[in-house]
C-alpha positions as CSV (number, residue, x, y, z in Angstrom):
1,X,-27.1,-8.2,26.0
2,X,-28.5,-6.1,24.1
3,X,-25.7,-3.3,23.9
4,X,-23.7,-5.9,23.1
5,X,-26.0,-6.8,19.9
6,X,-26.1,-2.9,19.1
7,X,-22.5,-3.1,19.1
8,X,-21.9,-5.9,16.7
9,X,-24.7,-4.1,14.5
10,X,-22.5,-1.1,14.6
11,X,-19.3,-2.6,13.8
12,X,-20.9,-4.7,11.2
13,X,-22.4,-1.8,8.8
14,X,-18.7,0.0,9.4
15,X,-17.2,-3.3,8.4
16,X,-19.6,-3.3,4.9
17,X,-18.4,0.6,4.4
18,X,-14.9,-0.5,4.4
19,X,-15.6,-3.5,2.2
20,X,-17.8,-1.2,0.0
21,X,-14.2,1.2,-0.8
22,X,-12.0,-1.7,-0.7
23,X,-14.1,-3.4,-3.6
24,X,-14.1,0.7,-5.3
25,X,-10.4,0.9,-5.1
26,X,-9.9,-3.0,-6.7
27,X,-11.7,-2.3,-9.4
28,X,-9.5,1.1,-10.3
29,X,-6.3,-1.4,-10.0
30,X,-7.6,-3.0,-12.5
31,X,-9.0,-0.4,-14.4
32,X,-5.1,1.3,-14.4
33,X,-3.9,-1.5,-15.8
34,X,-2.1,-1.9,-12.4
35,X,-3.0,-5.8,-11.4
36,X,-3.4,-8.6,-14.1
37,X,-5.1,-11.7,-13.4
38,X,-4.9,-12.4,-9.6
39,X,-2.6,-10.2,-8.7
40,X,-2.4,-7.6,-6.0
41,X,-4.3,-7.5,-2.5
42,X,-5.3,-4.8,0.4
43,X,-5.9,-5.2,3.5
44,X,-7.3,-2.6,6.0
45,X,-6.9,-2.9,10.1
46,X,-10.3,-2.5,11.8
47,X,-9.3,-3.0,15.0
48,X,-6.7,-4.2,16.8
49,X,-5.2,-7.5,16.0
50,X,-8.7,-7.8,13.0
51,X,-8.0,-7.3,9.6
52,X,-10.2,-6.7,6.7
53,X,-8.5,-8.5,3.3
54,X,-9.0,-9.5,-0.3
55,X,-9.4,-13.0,-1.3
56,X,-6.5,-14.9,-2.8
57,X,-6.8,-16.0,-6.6
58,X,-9.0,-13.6,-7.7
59,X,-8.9,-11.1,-10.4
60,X,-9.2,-7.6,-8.9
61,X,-11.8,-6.8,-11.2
62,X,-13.8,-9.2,-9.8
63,X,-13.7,-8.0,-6.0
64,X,-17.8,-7.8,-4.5
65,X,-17.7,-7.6,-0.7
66,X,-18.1,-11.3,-0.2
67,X,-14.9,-11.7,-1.1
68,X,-13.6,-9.9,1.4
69,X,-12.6,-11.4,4.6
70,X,-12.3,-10.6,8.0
71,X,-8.7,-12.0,9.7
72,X,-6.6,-11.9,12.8
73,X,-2.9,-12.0,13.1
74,X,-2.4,-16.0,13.3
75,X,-4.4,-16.1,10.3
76,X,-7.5,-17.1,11.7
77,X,-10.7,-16.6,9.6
78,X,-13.0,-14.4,11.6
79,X,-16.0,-14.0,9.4
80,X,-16.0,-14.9,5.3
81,X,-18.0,-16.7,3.2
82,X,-17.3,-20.6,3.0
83,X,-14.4,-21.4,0.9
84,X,-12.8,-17.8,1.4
85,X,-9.3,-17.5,2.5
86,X,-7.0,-14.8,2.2
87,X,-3.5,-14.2,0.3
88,X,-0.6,-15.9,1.3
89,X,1.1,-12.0,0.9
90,X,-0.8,-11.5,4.0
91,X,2.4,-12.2,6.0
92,X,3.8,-8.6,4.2
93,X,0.9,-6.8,5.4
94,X,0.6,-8.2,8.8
95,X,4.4,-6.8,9.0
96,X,3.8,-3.4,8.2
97,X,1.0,-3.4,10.6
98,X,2.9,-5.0,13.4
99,X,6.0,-2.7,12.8
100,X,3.9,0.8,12.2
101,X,1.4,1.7,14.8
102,X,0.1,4.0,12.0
103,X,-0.5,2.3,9.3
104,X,-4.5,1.4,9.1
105,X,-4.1,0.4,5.3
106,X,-1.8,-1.8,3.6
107,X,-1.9,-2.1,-0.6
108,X,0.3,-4.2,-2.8
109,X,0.3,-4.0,-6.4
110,X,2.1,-4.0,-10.2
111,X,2.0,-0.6,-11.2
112,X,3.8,-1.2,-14.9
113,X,6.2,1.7,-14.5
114,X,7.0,1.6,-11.2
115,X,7.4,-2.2,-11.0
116,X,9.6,-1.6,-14.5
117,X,11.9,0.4,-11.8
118,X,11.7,-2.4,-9.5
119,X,12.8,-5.1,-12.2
120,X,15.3,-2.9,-13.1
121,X,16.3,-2.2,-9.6
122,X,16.6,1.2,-9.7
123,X,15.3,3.3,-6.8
124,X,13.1,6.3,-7.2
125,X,15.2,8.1,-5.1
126,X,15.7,11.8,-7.4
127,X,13.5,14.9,-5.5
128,X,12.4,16.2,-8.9
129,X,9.0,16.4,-8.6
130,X,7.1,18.8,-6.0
131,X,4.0,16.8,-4.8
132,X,6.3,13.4,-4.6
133,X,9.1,15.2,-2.7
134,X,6.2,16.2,-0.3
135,X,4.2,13.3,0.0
136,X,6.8,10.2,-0.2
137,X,10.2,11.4,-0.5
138,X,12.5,8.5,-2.0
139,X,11.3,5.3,-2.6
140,X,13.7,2.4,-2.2
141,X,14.1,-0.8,-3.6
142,X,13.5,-3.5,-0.9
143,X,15.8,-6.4,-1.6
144,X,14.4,-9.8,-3.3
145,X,12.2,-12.2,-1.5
146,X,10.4,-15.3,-2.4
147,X,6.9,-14.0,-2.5
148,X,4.2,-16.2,0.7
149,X,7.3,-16.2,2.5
150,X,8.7,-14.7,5.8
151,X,11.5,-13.4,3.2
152,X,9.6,-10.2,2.0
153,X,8.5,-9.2,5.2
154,X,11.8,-9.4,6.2
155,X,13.0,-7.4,3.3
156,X,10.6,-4.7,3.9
157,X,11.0,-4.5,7.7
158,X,14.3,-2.2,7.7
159,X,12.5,0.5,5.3
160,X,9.1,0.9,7.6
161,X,10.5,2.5,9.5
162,X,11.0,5.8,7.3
163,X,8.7,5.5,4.2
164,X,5.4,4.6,3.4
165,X,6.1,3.7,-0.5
166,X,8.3,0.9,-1.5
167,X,9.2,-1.0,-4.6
168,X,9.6,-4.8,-4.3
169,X,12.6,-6.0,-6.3
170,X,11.5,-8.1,-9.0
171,X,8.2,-8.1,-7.9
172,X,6.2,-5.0,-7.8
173,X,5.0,-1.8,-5.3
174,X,3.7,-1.8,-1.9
175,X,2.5,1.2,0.1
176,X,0.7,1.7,3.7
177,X,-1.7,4.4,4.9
178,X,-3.9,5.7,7.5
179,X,-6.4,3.8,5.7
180,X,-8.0,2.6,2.7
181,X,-8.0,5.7,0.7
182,X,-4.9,7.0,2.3
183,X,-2.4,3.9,0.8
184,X,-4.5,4.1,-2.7
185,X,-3.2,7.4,-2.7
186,X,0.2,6.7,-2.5
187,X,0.2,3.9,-4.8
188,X,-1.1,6.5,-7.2
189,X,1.5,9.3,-6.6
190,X,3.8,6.6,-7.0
191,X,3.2,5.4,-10.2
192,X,2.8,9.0,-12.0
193,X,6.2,9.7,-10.4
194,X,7.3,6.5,-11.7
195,X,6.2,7.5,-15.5
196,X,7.3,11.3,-15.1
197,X,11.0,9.8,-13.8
198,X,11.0,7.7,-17.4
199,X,9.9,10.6,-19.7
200,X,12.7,13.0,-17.8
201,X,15.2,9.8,-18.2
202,X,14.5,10.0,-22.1
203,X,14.6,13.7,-22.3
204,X,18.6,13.2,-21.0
205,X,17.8,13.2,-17.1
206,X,15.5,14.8,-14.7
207,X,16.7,18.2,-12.6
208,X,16.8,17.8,-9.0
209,X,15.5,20.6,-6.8
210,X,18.0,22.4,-4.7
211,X,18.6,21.4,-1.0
212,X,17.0,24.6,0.3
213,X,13.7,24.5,-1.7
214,X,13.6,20.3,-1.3
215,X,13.7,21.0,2.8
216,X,10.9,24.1,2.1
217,X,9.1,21.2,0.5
218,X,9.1,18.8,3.2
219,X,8.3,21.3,6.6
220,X,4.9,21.8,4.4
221,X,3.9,18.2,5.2
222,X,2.0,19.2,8.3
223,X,0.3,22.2,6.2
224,X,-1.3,19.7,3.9
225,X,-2.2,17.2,6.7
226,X,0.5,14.3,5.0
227,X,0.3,11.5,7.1
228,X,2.9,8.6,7.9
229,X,6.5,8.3,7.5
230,X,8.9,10.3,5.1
231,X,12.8,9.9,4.9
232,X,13.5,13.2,4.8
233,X,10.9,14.6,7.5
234,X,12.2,14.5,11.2
């Protein structure tokens, strides 16, 4: 019994150390201008089938670890505060975890360039940028759903299979990591790729790198320890 009770202890401060980043990396959503009101959520897998995630209809700037929630995959609450329950955009993260063995992190949000790209449905699919062309590759635009539905999982499901950043048409940007930190990342580089792709658009059009130094690029992945999938990395 009282391993057991060590145990829980254990998992219980590693659970508030996960809470304590996911609450950091809310607030710089919001601080980028990259969730308004109560958009966006994140989620992060703590074990298998348990998932720690943000609470629906709340402004991301408002995020304290009590309003984070621990879930399971039928959507059970495992541990919150009363009243807590979870975003109905769970169903998209739940997907990416159930269709990538990898993915330890899963963060969906409106970046205002990138989701310009994504109303505009226009992928971000031009290797023209060094650092994007090694961490991401292209990034697709996933085809409409109705958002709380089974429709955006769906939509998403085909391209999980070779990239980790995404643009949700009409909606906004999802990416997944090997955790927390890892898909806030990705988000990031997505976003500034997103804005450098406008500015080389209104300069008359960005110049791709050639073939040979584009697959130099990529076989550099493992140098710089890049995690998760990438279209052009086999």
């Amino acid at each position: 019994a009282l391993r057991i009770k060590n145990y829980e202890l254990e998992e219980f401060f590693m659970y508030e150390d996960i809470k304590e980043v996911m609450v950091d990396i809310c607030h710089k959503m919001w601080q980028k201008g990259w969730v308004a009101a109560n958009d966006g959520n994140l989620t992060v897998k703590v074990d298998e089938g348990k998932y720690l995630a943000t609470q629906t209809g709340v402004s991301k700037c408002f995020i304290t670890p009590d309003k984070i929630g621990l879930i399971d995959d039928d959507f059970n609450i495992l541990d919150a505060v009363e009243g807590w329950k979870p975003s109905s955009e769970v169903k998209m993260h739940l997907r990416c975890y159930h269709e990538r063995p990898d993915v330890g992190a899963v963060l969906h949000a409106h970046p205002p360039v990138a989701t310009g790209f994504a109303v505009a449905n226009i992928a971000l699919d031009e290797y023209s940028m060094i650092e994007t062309v090694i961490g991401l590759g292209s990034i697709p635009v996933t085809p409409y759903g109705t958002p709380s539905t089974y429709e955006v999982p769906d939509a998403i499901t085909p391209y999980l299979k070779e990239h980790d950043a995404m643009l949700l048409q009409n909606h906004g940007a999802l990416t997944v990591g090997p955790d927390a930190i890892g898909a806030y990342y990705k988000m990031e580089t997505l976003e500034l790729f997103a804005q450098i792709s406008l500015n080389a658009k209104l300069l008359g059009g960005a110049q791709e790198i050639s073939r040979e130094n584009i697959d130099r690029l990529i076989g550099m992945r493992p140098k710089y320890g890049c995690t998760g999938k990438h279209p052009g990395y086999k």
